[in-house]
C-alpha positions, 0 to 999 in steps of 0.5 A: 206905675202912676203919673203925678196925678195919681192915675196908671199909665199904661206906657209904663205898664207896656215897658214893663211886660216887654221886658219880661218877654225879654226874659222869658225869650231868654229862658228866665221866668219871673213872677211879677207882683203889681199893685194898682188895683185900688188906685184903677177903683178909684178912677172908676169909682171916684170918692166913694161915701163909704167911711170905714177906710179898710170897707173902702179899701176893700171896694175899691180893690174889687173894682180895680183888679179886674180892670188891672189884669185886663190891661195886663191881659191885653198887654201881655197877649200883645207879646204872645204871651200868657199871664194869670192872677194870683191873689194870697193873703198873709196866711197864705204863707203859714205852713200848710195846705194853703202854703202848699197849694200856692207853691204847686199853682206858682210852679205850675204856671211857670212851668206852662210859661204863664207869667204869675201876677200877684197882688194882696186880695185886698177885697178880703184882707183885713188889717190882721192877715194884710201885708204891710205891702207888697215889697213884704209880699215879693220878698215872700214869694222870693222866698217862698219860691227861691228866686234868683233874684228880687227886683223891688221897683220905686220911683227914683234910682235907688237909696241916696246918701242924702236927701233924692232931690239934693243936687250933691246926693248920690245913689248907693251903688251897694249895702250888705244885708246887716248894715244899719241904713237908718241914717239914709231914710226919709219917709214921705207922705203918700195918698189913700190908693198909693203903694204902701211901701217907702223906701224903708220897706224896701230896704227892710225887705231887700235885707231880708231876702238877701240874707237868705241868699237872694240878691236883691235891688232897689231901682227906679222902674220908669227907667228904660230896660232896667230889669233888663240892666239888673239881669245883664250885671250892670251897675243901675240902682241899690244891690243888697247881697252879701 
Protein backbone atom coordinates (compact mmCIF):
# COMPACT_ATOMS: atom_id res chain seq x y z
CA UNK A 1 0.00 0.00 0.00
CA UNK A 2 3.10 2.35 0.14
CA UNK A 3 5.80 3.60 -2.23
CA UNK A 4 9.43 3.63 -1.47
CA UNK A 5 8.83 6.58 0.54
CA UNK A 6 6.81 5.16 2.94
CA UNK A 7 3.68 7.08 1.91
CA UNK A 8 0.10 5.31 0.76
CA UNK A 9 -0.81 5.27 -2.66
CA UNK A 10 -4.01 5.55 -3.62
CA UNK A 11 -3.75 3.74 -7.49
CA UNK A 12 -2.93 0.91 -5.38
CA UNK A 13 -5.86 1.36 -2.94
CA UNK A 14 -8.01 2.15 -6.24
CA UNK A 15 -7.09 -1.52 -7.60
CA UNK A 16 -7.76 -2.98 -4.86
CA UNK A 17 -11.57 -2.00 -4.03
CA UNK A 18 -12.17 -2.40 -8.29
CA UNK A 19 -11.45 -5.81 -7.70
CA UNK A 20 -13.79 -6.22 -4.97
CA UNK A 21 -16.59 -4.86 -6.85
CA UNK A 22 -15.54 -7.48 -9.42
CA UNK A 23 -16.46 -9.81 -6.92
CA UNK A 24 -19.28 -8.69 -5.21
CA UNK A 25 -20.70 -8.21 -9.18
CA UNK A 26 -20.18 -11.94 -9.28
CA UNK A 27 -22.17 -12.70 -6.09
CA UNK A 28 -18.68 -13.03 -3.75
CA UNK A 29 -18.51 -11.07 -0.39
CA UNK A 30 -15.16 -10.21 0.94
CA UNK A 31 -13.95 -8.80 3.96
CA UNK A 32 -10.98 -6.60 3.56
CA UNK A 33 -8.67 -6.12 6.19
CA UNK A 34 -6.27 -2.89 5.50
CA UNK A 35 -3.84 -1.50 7.69
CA UNK A 36 -2.21 1.95 6.90
CA UNK A 37 -3.97 4.05 9.70
CA UNK A 38 -0.66 4.99 11.34
CA UNK A 39 1.45 5.28 8.38
CA UNK A 40 -1.59 8.08 7.07
CA UNK A 41 -0.93 9.60 11.03
CA UNK A 42 2.28 9.86 10.41
CA UNK A 43 1.75 12.07 6.95
CA UNK A 44 -0.30 14.30 8.96
CA UNK A 45 1.48 14.42 12.08
CA UNK A 46 4.81 14.15 11.31
CA UNK A 47 7.65 12.96 13.83
CA UNK A 48 5.62 13.31 16.81
CA UNK A 49 7.70 14.29 20.57
CA UNK A 50 5.99 11.91 22.14
CA UNK A 51 8.47 9.11 23.71
CA UNK A 52 6.47 5.99 24.55
CA UNK A 53 6.41 4.24 21.36
CA UNK A 54 2.90 2.12 21.94
CA UNK A 55 1.59 6.28 23.24
CA UNK A 56 2.85 7.05 19.84
CA UNK A 57 1.45 4.26 17.96
CA UNK A 58 -1.91 4.79 19.49
CA UNK A 59 -1.89 8.56 18.20
CA UNK A 60 -0.85 8.35 15.21
CA UNK A 61 -3.73 5.28 14.53
CA UNK A 62 -6.17 7.73 15.74
CA UNK A 63 -5.29 10.22 13.26
CA UNK A 64 -4.95 7.88 10.64
CA UNK A 65 -8.03 5.85 10.67
CA UNK A 66 -10.28 8.34 9.60
CA UNK A 67 -8.41 9.71 7.30
CA UNK A 68 -7.83 5.81 5.69
CA UNK A 69 -11.63 5.04 5.63
CA UNK A 70 -12.17 8.69 3.75
CA UNK A 71 -10.11 7.33 1.06
CA UNK A 72 -12.03 3.98 1.13
CA UNK A 73 -15.14 5.63 1.55
CA UNK A 74 -14.64 7.86 -1.35
CA UNK A 75 -13.10 4.86 -3.32
CA UNK A 76 -15.41 2.72 -2.74
CA UNK A 77 -18.56 5.01 -3.53
CA UNK A 78 -16.89 5.47 -6.95
CA UNK A 79 -18.04 1.66 -7.59
CA UNK A 80 -21.57 2.15 -5.79
CA UNK A 81 -20.56 0.70 -3.32
CA UNK A 82 -20.78 0.75 0.12
CA UNK A 83 -17.91 -0.06 3.07
CA UNK A 84 -18.06 0.25 7.16
CA UNK A 85 -15.32 0.24 9.77
CA UNK A 86 -14.44 -2.66 11.88
CA UNK A 87 -12.01 -1.95 14.58
CA UNK A 88 -11.64 -5.28 17.14
CA UNK A 89 -9.26 -5.89 19.54
CA UNK A 90 -7.43 -9.27 20.21
CA UNK A 91 -10.27 -10.05 23.09
CA UNK A 92 -12.64 -9.76 20.61
CA UNK A 93 -12.17 -13.15 19.51
CA UNK A 94 -12.43 -14.74 23.29
CA UNK A 95 -15.57 -16.61 23.19
CA UNK A 96 -18.65 -14.21 24.22
CA UNK A 97 -20.62 -11.46 23.78
CA UNK A 98 -18.08 -9.72 22.31
CA UNK A 99 -17.24 -12.47 20.02
CA UNK A 100 -20.92 -12.92 19.22
CA UNK A 101 -21.74 -9.28 18.53
CA UNK A 102 -18.58 -9.12 15.93
CA UNK A 103 -20.17 -12.51 14.10
CA UNK A 104 -23.71 -10.77 14.13
CA UNK A 105 -22.33 -6.94 12.98
CA UNK A 106 -19.87 -9.03 10.20
CA UNK A 107 -22.81 -10.86 8.63
CA UNK A 108 -24.96 -8.12 8.83
CA UNK A 109 -23.01 -5.92 6.87
CA UNK A 110 -22.69 -8.77 4.08
CA UNK A 111 -25.66 -9.60 4.07
CA UNK A 112 -26.57 -5.66 3.31
CA UNK A 113 -23.60 -5.80 0.62
CA UNK A 114 -21.46 -3.68 2.74
CA UNK A 115 -17.91 -4.56 2.46
CA UNK A 116 -16.42 -4.80 6.27
CA UNK A 117 -12.90 -2.92 6.64
CA UNK A 118 -11.21 -4.27 9.54
CA UNK A 119 -8.03 -3.04 10.96
CA UNK A 120 -6.69 -3.69 15.05
CA UNK A 121 -8.25 -0.38 17.02
CA UNK A 122 -4.79 0.43 17.45
CA UNK A 123 -5.81 3.81 19.31
CA UNK A 124 -6.81 1.42 22.41
CA UNK A 125 -4.86 -1.82 22.04
CA UNK A 126 -1.85 -2.12 24.36
CA UNK A 127 0.88 -4.75 23.94
CA UNK A 128 -1.19 -7.56 25.85
CA UNK A 129 -4.51 -7.62 23.75
CA UNK A 130 -2.64 -6.61 20.19
CA UNK A 131 -2.21 -8.86 17.35
CA UNK A 132 0.83 -9.56 16.44
CA UNK A 133 -0.38 -7.96 13.05
CA UNK A 134 -2.80 -8.18 10.76
CA UNK A 135 -2.22 -11.27 8.82
CA UNK A 136 -3.11 -12.79 12.67
CA UNK A 137 -6.10 -10.72 12.41
CA UNK A 138 -7.36 -11.88 8.83
CA UNK A 139 -6.53 -15.35 9.69
CA UNK A 140 -8.89 -14.75 12.40
CA UNK A 141 -11.88 -13.32 10.90
CA UNK A 142 -11.01 -16.11 8.21
CA UNK A 143 -11.94 -18.49 10.92
CA UNK A 144 -14.08 -16.71 12.65
CA UNK A 145 -16.32 -16.18 9.93
CA UNK A 146 -15.48 -19.51 7.81
CA UNK A 147 -14.14 -17.93 4.78
CA UNK A 148 -13.69 -19.51 1.40
CA UNK A 149 -10.51 -18.45 1.18
CA UNK A 150 -7.83 -16.25 2.74
CA UNK A 151 -5.69 -13.90 0.58
CA UNK A 152 -2.96 -12.52 2.58
CA UNK A 153 -1.13 -9.47 0.26
CA UNK A 154 2.83 -8.75 0.67
CA UNK A 155 4.99 -6.88 -1.62
CA UNK A 156 6.81 -9.78 -3.93
CA UNK A 157 5.24 -12.87 -5.65
CA UNK A 158 4.93 -15.08 -2.92
CA UNK A 159 7.71 -17.48 -0.93
CA UNK A 160 10.81 -17.91 -3.00
CA UNK A 161 13.23 -20.82 -2.58
CA UNK A 162 15.99 -18.32 -2.19
CA UNK A 163 16.67 -15.13 -1.42
CA UNK A 164 13.70 -12.63 -3.62
CA UNK A 165 15.98 -10.45 -5.06
CA UNK A 166 18.55 -13.36 -6.47
CA UNK A 167 18.14 -13.68 -10.40
CA UNK A 168 17.81 -17.96 -10.04
CA UNK A 169 15.17 -17.89 -7.38
CA UNK A 170 12.00 -19.11 -7.83
CA UNK A 171 8.13 -18.59 -6.35
CA UNK A 172 6.72 -21.76 -4.70
CA UNK A 173 4.06 -22.33 -6.47
CA UNK A 174 2.33 -24.44 -3.31
CA UNK A 175 3.49 -26.01 0.42
CA UNK A 176 0.80 -28.15 2.74
CA UNK A 177 -0.15 -26.69 6.05
CA UNK A 178 2.39 -28.94 8.14
CA UNK A 179 5.43 -28.49 6.12
CA UNK A 180 8.29 -26.92 7.91
CA UNK A 181 9.55 -23.43 5.78
CA UNK A 182 11.96 -22.37 8.12
CA UNK A 183 14.75 -22.82 5.43
CA UNK A 184 12.93 -20.22 3.21
CA UNK A 185 12.48 -17.28 5.64
CA UNK A 186 14.41 -14.05 5.81
CA UNK A 187 12.96 -11.56 7.78
CA UNK A 188 14.02 -7.82 6.98
CA UNK A 189 13.97 -4.77 9.07
CA UNK A 190 10.80 -2.81 8.65
CA UNK A 191 10.13 1.08 10.04
CA UNK A 192 7.97 2.41 12.71
CA UNK A 193 4.42 2.73 10.86
CA UNK A 194 5.00 -0.32 8.30
CA UNK A 195 3.11 -3.49 8.68
CA UNK A 196 4.25 -5.58 11.19
CA UNK A 197 3.95 -8.69 9.60
CA UNK A 198 6.91 -10.54 7.42
CA UNK A 199 6.65 -13.32 5.38
CA UNK A 200 7.29 -15.59 8.42
CA UNK A 201 3.78 -14.15 9.78
CA UNK A 202 2.19 -14.96 6.65
CA UNK A 203 3.44 -18.16 6.40
CA UNK A 204 2.50 -18.78 10.24
CA UNK A 205 -0.72 -17.79 9.62
CA UNK A 206 -1.36 -19.26 5.84
CA UNK A 207 -0.83 -22.59 7.74
CA UNK A 208 -3.10 -22.27 10.30
CA UNK A 209 -5.98 -20.99 8.38
CA UNK A 210 -5.32 -23.86 5.90
CA UNK A 211 -5.26 -26.25 8.31
CA UNK A 212 -8.52 -25.50 9.22
CA UNK A 213 -9.77 -25.89 5.85
CA UNK A 214 -9.61 -22.45 4.37
CA UNK A 215 -7.04 -22.42 1.34
CA UNK A 216 -4.87 -19.82 1.59
CA UNK A 217 -2.41 -17.71 -0.64
CA UNK A 218 0.53 -15.38 -0.34
CA UNK A 219 0.50 -12.77 -3.40
CA UNK A 220 2.00 -9.83 -4.41
CA UNK A 221 -0.75 -7.12 -4.05
CA UNK A 222 0.63 -4.37 -6.59
CA UNK A 223 0.18 -7.24 -9.17
CA UNK A 224 -2.62 -6.20 -11.67
CA UNK A 225 -6.24 -8.11 -10.91
CA UNK A 226 -4.41 -10.96 -8.69
CA UNK A 227 -7.26 -11.38 -6.20
CA UNK A 228 -9.18 -11.75 -9.26
CA UNK A 229 -6.44 -14.48 -10.61
CA UNK A 230 -6.75 -16.39 -7.20
CA UNK A 231 -10.58 -16.70 -7.33
CA UNK A 232 -10.26 -17.70 -11.19
CA UNK A 233 -7.79 -20.72 -10.26
CA UNK A 234 -4.79 -19.31 -11.82
CA UNK A 235 -1.46 -20.05 -10.90
CA UNK A 236 -0.04 -16.59 -9.41
CA UNK A 237 1.70 -16.49 -5.77
CA UNK A 238 2.22 -19.14 -2.83
CA UNK A 239 -1.07 -21.57 -2.11
CA UNK A 240 -1.11 -23.43 1.13
CA UNK A 241 -3.95 -25.90 1.44
CA UNK A 242 -3.87 -29.34 2.15
Amino acid sequence: MTNKDNRIVRPVLNSLVQQIAELYERDIMTILVSSGSVIAGKEVLGKAKIKDKTQRRQVYSAIGQPRMMRHYYNIFNDYGMKCAQVLPTKRDFNPGVHRDNMINCLEGLLSEGVIPIANEDDAVSVSMSMFSDNDELATLLAQLMKADKLILMTDIDGLYDGHPEKEDSKVIGKVEPKEDLDKYIEEGNKQEGEGRGGMGSKLNYAQKAAAANIPSYIVNGKRENVILDVIEGKNVGTEVSK
